[in-house]
N, C-alpha and C positions, 0 to 999 in steps of 0.2 A: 867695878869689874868683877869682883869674887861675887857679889850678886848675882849678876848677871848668866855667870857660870852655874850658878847654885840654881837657878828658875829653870835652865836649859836643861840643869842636871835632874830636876825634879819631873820636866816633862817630858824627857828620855827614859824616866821610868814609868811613866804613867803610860805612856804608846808601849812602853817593854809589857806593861801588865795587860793593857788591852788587849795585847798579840797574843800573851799566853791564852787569855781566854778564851779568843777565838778559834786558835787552836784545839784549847780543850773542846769546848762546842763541836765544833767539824768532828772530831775522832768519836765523841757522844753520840752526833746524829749518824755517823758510819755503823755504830755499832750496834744504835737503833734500828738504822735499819735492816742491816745483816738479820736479828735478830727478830725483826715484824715481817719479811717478807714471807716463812715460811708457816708465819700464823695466818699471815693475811690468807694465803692458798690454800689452808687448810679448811677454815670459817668457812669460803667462796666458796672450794670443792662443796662442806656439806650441805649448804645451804641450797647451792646448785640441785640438789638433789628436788627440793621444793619448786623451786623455779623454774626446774624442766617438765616437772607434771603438768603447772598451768601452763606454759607453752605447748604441750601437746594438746591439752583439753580444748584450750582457746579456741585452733582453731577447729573441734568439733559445729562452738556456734557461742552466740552468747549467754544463752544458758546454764550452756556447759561450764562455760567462765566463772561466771555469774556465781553459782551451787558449789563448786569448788573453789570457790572466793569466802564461800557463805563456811563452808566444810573445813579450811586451814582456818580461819579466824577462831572456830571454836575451838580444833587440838590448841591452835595454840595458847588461848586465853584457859584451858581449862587444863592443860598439862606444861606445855613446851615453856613457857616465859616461869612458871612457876620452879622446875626444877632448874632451867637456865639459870635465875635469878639467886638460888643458894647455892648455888657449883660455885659464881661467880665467889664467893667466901674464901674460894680456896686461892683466890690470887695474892687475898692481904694476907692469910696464915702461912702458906707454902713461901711465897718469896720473903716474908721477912724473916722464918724459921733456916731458911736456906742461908739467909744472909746473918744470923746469929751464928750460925756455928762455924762463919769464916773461911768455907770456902773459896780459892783462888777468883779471881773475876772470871780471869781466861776458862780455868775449870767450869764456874757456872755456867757463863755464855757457848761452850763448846757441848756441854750435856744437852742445854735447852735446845741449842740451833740440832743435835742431833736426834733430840726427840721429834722438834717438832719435824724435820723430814722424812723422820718412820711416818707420823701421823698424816703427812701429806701422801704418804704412797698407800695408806691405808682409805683416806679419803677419796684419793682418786680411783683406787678399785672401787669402792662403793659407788660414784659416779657413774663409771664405765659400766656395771652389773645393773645401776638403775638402770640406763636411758636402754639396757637391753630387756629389759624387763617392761620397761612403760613400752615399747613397741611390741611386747609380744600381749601383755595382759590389753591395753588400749583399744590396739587395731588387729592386731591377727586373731585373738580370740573376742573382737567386740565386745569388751567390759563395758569400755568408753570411763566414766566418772569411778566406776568401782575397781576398773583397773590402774586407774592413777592412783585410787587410796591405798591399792595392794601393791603395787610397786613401791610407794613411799614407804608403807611398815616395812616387810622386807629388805630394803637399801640398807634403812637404820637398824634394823637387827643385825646385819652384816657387817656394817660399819662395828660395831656394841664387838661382834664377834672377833674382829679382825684385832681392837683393841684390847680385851681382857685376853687373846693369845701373845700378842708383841708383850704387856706388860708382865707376863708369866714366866715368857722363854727368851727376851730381850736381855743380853748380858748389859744396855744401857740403864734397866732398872734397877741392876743389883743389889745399890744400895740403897734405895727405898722399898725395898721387899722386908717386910718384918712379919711376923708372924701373931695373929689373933693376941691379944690379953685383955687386961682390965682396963689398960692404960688408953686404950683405943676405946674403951666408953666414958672412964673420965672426961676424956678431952670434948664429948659432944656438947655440953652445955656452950663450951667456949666457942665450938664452931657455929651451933644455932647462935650466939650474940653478934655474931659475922655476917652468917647466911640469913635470916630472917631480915635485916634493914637491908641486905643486899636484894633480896626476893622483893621486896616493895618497891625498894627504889625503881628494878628493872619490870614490874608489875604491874605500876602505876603508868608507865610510859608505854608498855605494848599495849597493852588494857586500850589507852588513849586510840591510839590507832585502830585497833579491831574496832571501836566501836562505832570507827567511819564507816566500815563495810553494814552494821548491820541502819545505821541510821539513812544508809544512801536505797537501803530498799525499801524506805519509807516516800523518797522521792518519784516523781512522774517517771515512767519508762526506767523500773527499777532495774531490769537487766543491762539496759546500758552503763548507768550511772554506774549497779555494783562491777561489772564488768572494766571500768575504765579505771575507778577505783583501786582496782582489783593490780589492775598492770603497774598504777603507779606507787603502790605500796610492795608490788616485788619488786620492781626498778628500787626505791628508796633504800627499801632493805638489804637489796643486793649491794649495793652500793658501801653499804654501812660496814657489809665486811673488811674493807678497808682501814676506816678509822677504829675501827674494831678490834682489828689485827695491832693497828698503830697502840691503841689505847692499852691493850694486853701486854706486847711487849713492854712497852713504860711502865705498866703496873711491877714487871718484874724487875726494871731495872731501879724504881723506887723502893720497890721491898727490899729488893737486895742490898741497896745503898743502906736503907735506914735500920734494916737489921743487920748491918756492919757498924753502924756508928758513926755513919756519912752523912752528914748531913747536907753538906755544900756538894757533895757528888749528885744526890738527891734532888736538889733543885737545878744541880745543872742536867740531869736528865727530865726535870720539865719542861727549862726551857727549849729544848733540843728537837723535846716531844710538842710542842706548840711550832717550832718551824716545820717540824716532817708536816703537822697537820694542816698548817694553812697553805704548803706546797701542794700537796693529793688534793684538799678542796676546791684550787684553782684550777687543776689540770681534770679531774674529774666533769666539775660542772659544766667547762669549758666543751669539752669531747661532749657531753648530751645533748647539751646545748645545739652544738653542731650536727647531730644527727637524729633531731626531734622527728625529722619528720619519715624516718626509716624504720628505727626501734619499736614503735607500734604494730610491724607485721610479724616482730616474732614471737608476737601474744596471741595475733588472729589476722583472719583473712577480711573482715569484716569492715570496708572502707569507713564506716559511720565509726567504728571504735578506735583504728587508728588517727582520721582526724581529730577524735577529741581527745587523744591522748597526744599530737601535734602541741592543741591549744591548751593541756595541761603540761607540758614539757618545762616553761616557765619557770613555773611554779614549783616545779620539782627540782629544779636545778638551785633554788632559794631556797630549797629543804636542804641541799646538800651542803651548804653554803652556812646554813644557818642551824645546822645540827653539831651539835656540841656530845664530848669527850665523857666518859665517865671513866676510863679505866685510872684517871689520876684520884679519885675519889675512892674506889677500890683500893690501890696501890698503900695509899695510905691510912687504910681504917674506918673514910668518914662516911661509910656508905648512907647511913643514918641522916646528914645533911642532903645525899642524892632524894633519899625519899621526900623531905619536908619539898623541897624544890620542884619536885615533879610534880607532887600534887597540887601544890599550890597552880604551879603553869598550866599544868594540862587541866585541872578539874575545875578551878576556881573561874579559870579565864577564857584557854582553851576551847575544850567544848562548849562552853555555851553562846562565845561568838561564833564557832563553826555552823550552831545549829540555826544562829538566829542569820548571817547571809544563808543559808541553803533553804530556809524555810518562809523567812519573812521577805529578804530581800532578793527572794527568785533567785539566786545562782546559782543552785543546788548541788551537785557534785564540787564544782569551782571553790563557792561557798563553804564546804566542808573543811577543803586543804589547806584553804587562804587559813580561815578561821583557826584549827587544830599546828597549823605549820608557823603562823608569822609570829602568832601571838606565845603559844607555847613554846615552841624554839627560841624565839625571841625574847621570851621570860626565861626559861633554863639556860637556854645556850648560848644569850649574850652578856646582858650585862648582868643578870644574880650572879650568875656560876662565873663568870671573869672576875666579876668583884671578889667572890669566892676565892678563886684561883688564885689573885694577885696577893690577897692576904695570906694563906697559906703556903706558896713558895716564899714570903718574906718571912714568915715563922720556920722553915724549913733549920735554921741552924741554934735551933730550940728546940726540934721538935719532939714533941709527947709520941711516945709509940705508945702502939696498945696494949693492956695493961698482961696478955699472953704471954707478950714479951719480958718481961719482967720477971714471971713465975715458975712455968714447966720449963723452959729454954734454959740451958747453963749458961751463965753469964759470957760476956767476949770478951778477948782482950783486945786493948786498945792499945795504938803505939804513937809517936811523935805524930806524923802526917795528920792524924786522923782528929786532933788537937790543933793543929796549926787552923788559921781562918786568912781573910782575904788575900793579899797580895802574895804573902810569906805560903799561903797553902798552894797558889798557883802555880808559884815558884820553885817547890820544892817537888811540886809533882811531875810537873814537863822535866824539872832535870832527870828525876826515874828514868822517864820515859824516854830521853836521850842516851842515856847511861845503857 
């Protein structure tokens, strides 16, 4: 009978622990996502800025498309992914530096969410300033292609402008305002050892994609091919602001976690960030999915480029599906591992099945997407980088932080909670949180 009691009593704990963690979990992904939405809007805003150009070009003609397909693929291989790629350094130094010096949670998350909605009301002026400016340079002064490229600089210098005045005169930057010394060139070696495997890793992966546009005007009826091409790598891209948004937020909520000395806080904001993302992937691909055959007109008027952007809708909604996370990779340091990854997917394997359906086996456009999307996504973004993944949240309550961490940062202190591990850490944190 005391057995019996004892088994009951043992599985009344185990459903008592399951429930705290569930709980923890839900209040994780709330505050993931409190915290992604105002990234996400911010990304979309300025990216939109791009995205509205070629919708206006489009529908000039295919051409038009086509040239300014031809014209973003090089700023961006030749500037845009390059300085994206080392900005990106500052997600693993910022958030784990923020979470060394032990700031409140509520204090960090209440800064970031009110930064990031300065940042969306300066994004979204710059929107509003483009699409009035791409109507005036486009069509009221007939640029046509040269007023879309002058509208684009413009927007971003605006945007550039809007943000170095908010951080100057924003009483929310207060205390990150320091003033010029030495110590701000000390620390550059340590941000180039961040920013350079970050610029690769995010390098090697645009790189992959731009160099569909230029290998589709190698194909028959180049203007359509770059042209359809064209649509469905802004749809992909736009899209990506999204997981984008998602992947930032977690980057922050893992710095912050591991530069407290959390480490189980730390993997529970991955796994939290793994349900935000396969929630948006289902509900995204879904809605394109369902509107394949609409979304092609507000690229062009051009009936022959909307339907083949109909019959590449597929395939795109399998990119979304099949595109995979980097801000956990960031968040934590290994940016270095995103580069080995990328290249191997996208260079080894990727392109050169892309080129050999679009070239040998006649599918040409098709051929590219299939090739560059199943295979590279499907080498990054399924099973390397989850195998990846799944090792690395299981190391989480060991984890090595980067050695930054250790040197310039003044040490944190640590207290009970943060010492405690499974059931007992569970437990002791929901009472907090009751209390």
């Amino acid at each position: 009978m005391e057995e019996n009691l004892l088994v009951k009593g043992n599985g009344g704990e185990k459903r008592e622990e399951e429930g705290l963690r569930w709980v923890l979990v839900c209040e994780e992904v709330k505050r993931l996502g409190c915290l992604a939405a105002p990234m996400v809007a911010v990304v979309l805003s300025q990216y939109l800025v791009q995205v509205v150009s070629v919708m206006m070009v489009g529908h000039l003609g295919e051409l038009a498309l086509s040239s300014t397909a031809i014209a973003i693929s090089l700023s961006g291989v030749s500037g845009f992914s390059l300085l994206l790629g080392m900005a990106s350094a500052l997600e693993t130094l910022c958030g784990q530096a923020y979470g060394a010096k032990q700031y409140s949670k509520l204090g960090t998350q209440t800064y970031t969410a009110i930064f990031s909605l300065f940042l969306l009301v300066n994004s979204q002026c710059g929107l509003f300033l483009h699409y009035l400016l791409m109507r005036l340079f486009s069509h009221l002064f007939g640029l046509g292609n040269l007023g879309a490229a002058l509208a684009i600089s413009i927007s971003y210098w605006l945007n550039a402008i809007f943000l170095v005045l908010y951080m100057k005169y924003s009483s929310a930057c207060e205390k990150t305002r320091v003033p010029v010394s030495m110590e701000v060139f000390q620390g550059m070696g340590e941000f180039f050892r961040f920013a350079i495997p970050s610029a690769v890793m995010i390098c090697l992966e645009w790189w992959s994609f731009e160099l569909l546009i230029l290998l589709s005007g190698l194909l028959p009826n180049p203007e359509l091919e770059t042209s359809v091409l064209s649509v469905c790598l802004n749809t992909i891209s736009t899209l990506y602001t999204i997981p984008y948004g998602l992947g930032a937020a977690g980057s922050t909520r893992v710095s912050n976690e591991l530069g407290a000395g959390n480490p189980q806080k730390a993997r529970l904001a991955v796994y939290a960030l793994m349900f935000l993302a396969v929630t948006e992937t289902a509900l995204v691909s879904t809605t394109l999915f369902a509107s394949r055959r609409v979304f092609g007109y507000l690229f062009s008027n051009e009936k022959e480029v909307v339907d083949y952007v109909t019959n590449m809708s597929p395939l795109v909604c399998l990119s979304v599906i099949l595109d995979s996370m980097q801000g956990f990779f960031l968040g934590c340091g290994w940016q270095h591992i995103g580069a080995f990854i990328n290249l191997g997917a996208f260079y080894l394997c990727g392109i050169p099945v892309a080129a050999t359906l679009a070239f040998w086996l006649q599918l040409r456009g098709r051929g590219l997407w299939i090739g560059i999307q199943t295979v590279g996504c499907q080498l990054d973004g399924g099973d390397v980088r989850k195998s990846r993944i799944s090792k690395m949240t299981s190391s989480l309550d060991n984890a090595r932080l980067p050695s930054f961490f250790h040197s310039p940062l003044p040490p944190w202190q640590t207290n009970e909670m943060q010492l405690k591990q499974g059931s007992e850490y569970l437990r002791e944190d929901i009472q907090l949180k009751i209390d």
